[in-house]
C-alpha positions as CSV (number, residue, x, y, z in Angstrom):
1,X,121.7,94.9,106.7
2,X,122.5,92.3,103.6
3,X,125.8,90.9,102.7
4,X,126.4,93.9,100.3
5,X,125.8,96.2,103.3
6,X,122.6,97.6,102.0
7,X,119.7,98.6,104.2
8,X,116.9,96.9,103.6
9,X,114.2,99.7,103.7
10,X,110.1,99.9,102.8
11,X,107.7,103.1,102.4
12,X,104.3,102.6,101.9
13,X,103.5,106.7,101.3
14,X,99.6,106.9,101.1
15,X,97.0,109.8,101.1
16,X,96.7,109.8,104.4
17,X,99.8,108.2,106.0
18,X,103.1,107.2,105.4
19,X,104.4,103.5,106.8
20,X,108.3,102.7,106.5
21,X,110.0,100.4,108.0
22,X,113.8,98.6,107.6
23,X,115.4,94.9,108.4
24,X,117.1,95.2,111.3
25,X,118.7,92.2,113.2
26,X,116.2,92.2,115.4
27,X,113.2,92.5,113.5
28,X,111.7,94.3,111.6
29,X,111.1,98.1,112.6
30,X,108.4,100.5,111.5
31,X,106.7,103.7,111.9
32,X,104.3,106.2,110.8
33,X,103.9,109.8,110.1
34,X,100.8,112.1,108.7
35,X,100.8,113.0,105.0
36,X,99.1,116.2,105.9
37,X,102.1,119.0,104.2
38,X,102.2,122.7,103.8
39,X,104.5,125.7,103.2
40,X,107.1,127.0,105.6
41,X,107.6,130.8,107.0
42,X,109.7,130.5,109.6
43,X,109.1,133.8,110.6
44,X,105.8,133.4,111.0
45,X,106.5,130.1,113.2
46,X,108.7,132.3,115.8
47,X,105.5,134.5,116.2
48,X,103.7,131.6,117.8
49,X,103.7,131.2,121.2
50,X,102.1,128.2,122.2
51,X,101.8,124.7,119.9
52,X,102.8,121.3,119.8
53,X,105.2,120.4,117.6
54,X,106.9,116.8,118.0
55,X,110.7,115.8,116.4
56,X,109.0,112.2,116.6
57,X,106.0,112.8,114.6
58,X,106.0,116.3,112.9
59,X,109.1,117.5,110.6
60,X,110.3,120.3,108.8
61,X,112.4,119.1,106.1
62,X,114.1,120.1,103.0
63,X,115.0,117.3,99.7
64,X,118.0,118.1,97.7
65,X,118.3,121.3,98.7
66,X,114.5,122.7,97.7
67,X,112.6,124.6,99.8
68,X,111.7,123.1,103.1
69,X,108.0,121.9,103.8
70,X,106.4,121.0,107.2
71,X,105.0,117.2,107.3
72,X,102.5,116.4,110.0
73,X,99.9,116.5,111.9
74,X,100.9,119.9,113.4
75,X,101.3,121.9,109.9
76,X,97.4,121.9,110.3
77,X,97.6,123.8,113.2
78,X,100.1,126.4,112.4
79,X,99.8,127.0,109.1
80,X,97.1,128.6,107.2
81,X,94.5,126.2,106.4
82,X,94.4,127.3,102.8
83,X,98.3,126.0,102.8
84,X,97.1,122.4,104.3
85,X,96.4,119.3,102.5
86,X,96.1,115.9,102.4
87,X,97.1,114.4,99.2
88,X,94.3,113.5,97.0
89,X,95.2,114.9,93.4
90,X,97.1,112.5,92.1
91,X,99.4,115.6,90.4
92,X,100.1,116.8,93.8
93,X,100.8,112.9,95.0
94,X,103.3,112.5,92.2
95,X,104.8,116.0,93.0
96,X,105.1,114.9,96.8
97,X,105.8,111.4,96.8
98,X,109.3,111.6,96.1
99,X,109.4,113.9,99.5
100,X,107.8,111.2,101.5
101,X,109.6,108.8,100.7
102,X,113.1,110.3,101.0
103,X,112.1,111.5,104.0
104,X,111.0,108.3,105.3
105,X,114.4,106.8,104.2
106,X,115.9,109.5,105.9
107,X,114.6,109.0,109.8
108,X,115.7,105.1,109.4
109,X,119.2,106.0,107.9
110,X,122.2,105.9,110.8
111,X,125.2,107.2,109.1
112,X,125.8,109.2,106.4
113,X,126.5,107.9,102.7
114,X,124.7,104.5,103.3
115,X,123.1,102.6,100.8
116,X,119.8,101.8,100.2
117,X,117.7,98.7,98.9
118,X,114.1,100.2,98.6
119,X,110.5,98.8,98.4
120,X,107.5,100.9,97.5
121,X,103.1,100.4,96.4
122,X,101.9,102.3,93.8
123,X,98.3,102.0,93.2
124,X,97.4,100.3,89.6
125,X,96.9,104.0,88.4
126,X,100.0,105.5,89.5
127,X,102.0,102.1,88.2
128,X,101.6,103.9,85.1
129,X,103.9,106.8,86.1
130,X,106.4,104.5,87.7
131,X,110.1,105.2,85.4
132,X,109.1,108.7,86.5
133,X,108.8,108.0,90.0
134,X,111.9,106.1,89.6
135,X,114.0,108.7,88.1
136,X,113.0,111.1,91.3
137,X,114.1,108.4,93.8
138,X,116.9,106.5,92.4
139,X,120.4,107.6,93.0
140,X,121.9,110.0,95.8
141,X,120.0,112.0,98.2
142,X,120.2,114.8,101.2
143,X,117.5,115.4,103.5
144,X,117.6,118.0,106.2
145,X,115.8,118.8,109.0
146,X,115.0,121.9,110.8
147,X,113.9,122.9,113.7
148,X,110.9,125.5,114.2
149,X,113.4,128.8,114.1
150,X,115.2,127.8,111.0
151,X,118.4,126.1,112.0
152,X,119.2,122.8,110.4
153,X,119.1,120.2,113.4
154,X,119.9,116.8,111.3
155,X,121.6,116.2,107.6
156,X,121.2,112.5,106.5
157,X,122.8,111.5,103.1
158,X,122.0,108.2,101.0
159,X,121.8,106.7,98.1
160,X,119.3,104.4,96.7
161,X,120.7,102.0,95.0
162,X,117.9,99.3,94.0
163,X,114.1,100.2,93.9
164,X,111.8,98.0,93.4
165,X,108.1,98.7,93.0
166,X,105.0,96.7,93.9
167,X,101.5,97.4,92.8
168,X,99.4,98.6,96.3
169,X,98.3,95.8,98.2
170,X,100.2,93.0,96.6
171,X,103.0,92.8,99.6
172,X,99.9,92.6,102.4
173,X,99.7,88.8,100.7
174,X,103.3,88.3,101.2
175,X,102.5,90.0,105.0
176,X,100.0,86.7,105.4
177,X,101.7,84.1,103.6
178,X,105.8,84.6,104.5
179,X,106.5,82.9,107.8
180,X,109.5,83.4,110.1
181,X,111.5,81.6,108.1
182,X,110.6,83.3,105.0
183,X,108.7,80.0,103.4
184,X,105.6,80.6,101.4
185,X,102.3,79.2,103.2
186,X,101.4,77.1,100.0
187,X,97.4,77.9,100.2
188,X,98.0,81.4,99.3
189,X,99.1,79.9,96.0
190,X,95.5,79.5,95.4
191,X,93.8,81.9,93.2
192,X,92.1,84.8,95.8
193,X,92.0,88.5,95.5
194,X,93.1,91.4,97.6
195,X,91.4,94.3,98.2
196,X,93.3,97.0,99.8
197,X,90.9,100.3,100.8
198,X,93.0,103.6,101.2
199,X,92.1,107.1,101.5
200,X,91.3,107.9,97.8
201,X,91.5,104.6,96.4
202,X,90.7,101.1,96.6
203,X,93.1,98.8,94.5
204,X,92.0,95.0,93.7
205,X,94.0,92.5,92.9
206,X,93.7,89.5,91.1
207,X,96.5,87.0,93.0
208,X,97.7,83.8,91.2
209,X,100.8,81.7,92.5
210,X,101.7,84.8,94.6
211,X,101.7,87.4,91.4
212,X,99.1,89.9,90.7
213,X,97.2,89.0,86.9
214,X,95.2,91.8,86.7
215,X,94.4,94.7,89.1
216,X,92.8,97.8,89.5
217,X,92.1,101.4,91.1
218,X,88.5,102.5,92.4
219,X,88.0,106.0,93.3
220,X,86.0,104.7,95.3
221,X,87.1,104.5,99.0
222,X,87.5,106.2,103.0
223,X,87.1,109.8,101.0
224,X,83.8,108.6,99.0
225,X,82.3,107.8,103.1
226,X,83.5,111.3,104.0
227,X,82.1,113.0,100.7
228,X,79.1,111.1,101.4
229,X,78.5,112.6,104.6
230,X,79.8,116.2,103.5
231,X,76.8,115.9,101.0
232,X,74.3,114.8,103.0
233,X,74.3,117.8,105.4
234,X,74.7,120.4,102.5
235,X,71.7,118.2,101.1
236,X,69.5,118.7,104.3
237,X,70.8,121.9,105.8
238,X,72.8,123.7,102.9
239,X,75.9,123.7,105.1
240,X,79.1,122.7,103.6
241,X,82.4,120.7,105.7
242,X,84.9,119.8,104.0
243,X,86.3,116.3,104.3
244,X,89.0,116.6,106.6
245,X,86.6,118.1,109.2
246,X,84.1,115.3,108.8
247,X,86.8,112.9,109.3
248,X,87.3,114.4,112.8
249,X,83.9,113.7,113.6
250,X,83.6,110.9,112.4
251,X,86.9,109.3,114.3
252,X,86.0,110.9,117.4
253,X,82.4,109.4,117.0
254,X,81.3,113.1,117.6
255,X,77.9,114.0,116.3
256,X,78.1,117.3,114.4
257,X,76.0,120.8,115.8
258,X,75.4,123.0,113.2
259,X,74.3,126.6,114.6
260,X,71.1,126.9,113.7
261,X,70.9,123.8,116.2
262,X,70.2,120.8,114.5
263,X,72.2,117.7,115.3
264,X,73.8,115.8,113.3
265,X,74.0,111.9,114.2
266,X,77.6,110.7,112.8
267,X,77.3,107.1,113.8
268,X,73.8,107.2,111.6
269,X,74.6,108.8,108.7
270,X,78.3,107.0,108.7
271,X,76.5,103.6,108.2
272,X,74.6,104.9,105.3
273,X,77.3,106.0,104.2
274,X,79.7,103.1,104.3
275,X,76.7,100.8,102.7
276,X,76.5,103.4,99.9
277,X,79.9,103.3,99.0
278,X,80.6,99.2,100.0
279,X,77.9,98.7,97.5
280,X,79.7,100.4,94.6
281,X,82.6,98.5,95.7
282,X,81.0,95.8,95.3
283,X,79.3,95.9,92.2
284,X,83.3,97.5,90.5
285,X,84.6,94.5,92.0
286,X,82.1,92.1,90.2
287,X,82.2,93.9,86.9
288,X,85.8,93.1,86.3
289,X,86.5,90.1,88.3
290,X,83.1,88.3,88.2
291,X,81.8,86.3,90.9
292,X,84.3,86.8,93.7
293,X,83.1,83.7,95.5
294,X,85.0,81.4,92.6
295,X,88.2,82.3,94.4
296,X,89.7,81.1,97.3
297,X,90.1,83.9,99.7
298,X,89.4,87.4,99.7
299,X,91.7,89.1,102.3
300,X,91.0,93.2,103.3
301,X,93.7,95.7,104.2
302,X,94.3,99.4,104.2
303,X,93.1,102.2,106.3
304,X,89.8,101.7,105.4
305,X,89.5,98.2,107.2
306,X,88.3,100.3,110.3
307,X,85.5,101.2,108.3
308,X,84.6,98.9,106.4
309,X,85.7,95.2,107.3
310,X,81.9,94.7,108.9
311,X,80.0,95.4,106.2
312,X,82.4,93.7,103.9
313,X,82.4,90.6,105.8
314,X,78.7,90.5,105.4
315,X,79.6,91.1,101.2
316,X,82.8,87.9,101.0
317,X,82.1,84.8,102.9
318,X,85.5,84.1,102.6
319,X,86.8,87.3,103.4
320,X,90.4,87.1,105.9
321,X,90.9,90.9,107.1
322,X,94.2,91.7,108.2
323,X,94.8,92.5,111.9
324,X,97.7,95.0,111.3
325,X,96.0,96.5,108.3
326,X,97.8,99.6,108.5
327,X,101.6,98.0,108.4
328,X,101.1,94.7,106.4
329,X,101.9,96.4,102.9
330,X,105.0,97.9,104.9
331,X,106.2,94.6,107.1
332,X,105.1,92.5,103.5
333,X,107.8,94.3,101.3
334,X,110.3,94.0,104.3
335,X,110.1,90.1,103.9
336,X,110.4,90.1,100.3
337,X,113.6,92.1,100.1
338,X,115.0,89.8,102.9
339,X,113.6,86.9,100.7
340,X,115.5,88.0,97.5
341,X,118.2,90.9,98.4
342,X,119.9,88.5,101.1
């Protein structure tokens, strides 16, 4: 809380997570929950007998007053898979971003009718859309949540009062070079870039005396790996996975059995993969920044640092990869608005 009694609050919504956290006395806190959304029938929820369905992690949850929506991990489970997606249209992002990030806002708010100081990424392509973004989010707000028979179990009210936008991976610099005592680390100043990999995009960044000069968005990123392998089977056996199913294979480290029998080795064909699409990186990133090894540093964030910070390294000599790759976008925005808001 700031002197004007304003939480200080960050969302991060991505395509395949959304990170939020808030300045608290002690720290900052943050937390995570699946982007995965579909429809709600609450009738057809009471006709299910046995699932899992965690207050902590999965929600049910209407903005405004429109009609509620199920968030999580276990909407892909109960709900038709027809009705399930990840967000990777950038219509349907746009449409649903407002609705992550309110609802984000909501699970940190305490009382009713606070007021709220709010940091968010956009990726260089969505930057574009931002006033509309803005005019969705700014201003006063009621989330609700339900539980799994209908009845509203939670009613948070807020209003956002200050928002203020950063372009995707810009903060993760801020995560590296604000200390405890919020002080810029001076060799950040230095000109570097940032490459931050997410699920549908890869946004670089251009960094100079802790701005951004020039940036930009790369369809090419963790979904490209997964496409990669979806077309490689259809390719050898003309059987087609989406790429939600070949992500559970792939983090489970599961090789695939198709039923005619053949085998599929995921650790094999991931490493093609990632070398296929690390190589387009690459060459994007040389196109319109030139030789990358004329800067400073090159530090690595996102999701897809679990992918592909090994064959990256191999790519930038001077390449710094984040250790909480998944937060630093969310803990870096919470330092800048205790920087400037306090």
């Amino acid at each position: 809380m700031n002197e004007k009694n304003q939480l200080l609050i960050s969302v991060d919504a991505g395509r395949s997570s959304v990170k939020y956290g808030i300045v608290r006395k002690s720290g900052i806190s943050k937390n995570i929950f699946s982007s995965k959304f579909g429809s709600v029938d609450f009738a057809y929820l009471s006709t299910m007998t046995a699932f899992t369905f965690s207050e902590k992690t999965d929600m049910i949850v209407s903005v405004d007053d429109g009609d509620p929506m199920m968030i999580g991990d276990t909407c892909e489970k109960l709900l038709p898979p027809e009705k399930v997606m990840y967000v990777t249209d950038d219509e349907i992002y746009l449409q649903y971003v407002s609705t992550y990030i309110l609802t984000a806002i909501a699970k940190l708010v305490e009382t009713d009718n606070s007021d709220v100081v709010l940091s968010i990424n956009l990726t260089y392509n969505n930057m574009a859309r931002c006033s509309e973004i803005k005019e969705k989010i700014k201003g006063q707000h009621s989330v609700k949540f339900y539980n799994t028979k209908g009845d509203v179990i939670v009613n948070k009210t807020f209003t956002i009062t200050k928002l203020a936008p950063f372009y995707q991976g810009v903060p993760s610099l801020m995560y590296l070079a604000i200390d405890e005592n919020l002080k810029f680390d001076e060799s950040y100043r230095r000109d570097g870039i940032i490459i931050d990999i997410g699920r549908k995009t890869s946004d670089v960044s251009l960094m100079r005396d802790f701005e951004s000069v020039k940036g930009r968005s790369y369809e090419t990123a963790t979904e490209n790996v997964f496409k990669y392998i979806e077309d490689y089977i259809y390719e050898k056996e003309k059987v087609r996975f989406d790429t939600m199913s070949i992500e559970k294979y792939v983090v489970d480290n599961e090789n695939i059995v198709l039923r005619n029998g053949v085998t599929i080795d995921i650790k094999a064909v991931l490493s093609k993969a990632l070398e296929f699409v690390s190589e387009q990186l690459r060459n994007k990133v040389i196109e319109d920044f030139g030789k990358y090894n004329s800067v400073k540093w090159v530090i690595l964030t996102g999701g897809g640092v679990y992918y592909f910070k090994e064959i990256l390294k191999n790519i930038f000599s001077n390449l710094i990869v984040i250790d909480d790759c998944i937060y630093s976008n969310t803990i870096g925005m919470c330092y800048l608005l205790q920087k400037y808001e306090n």
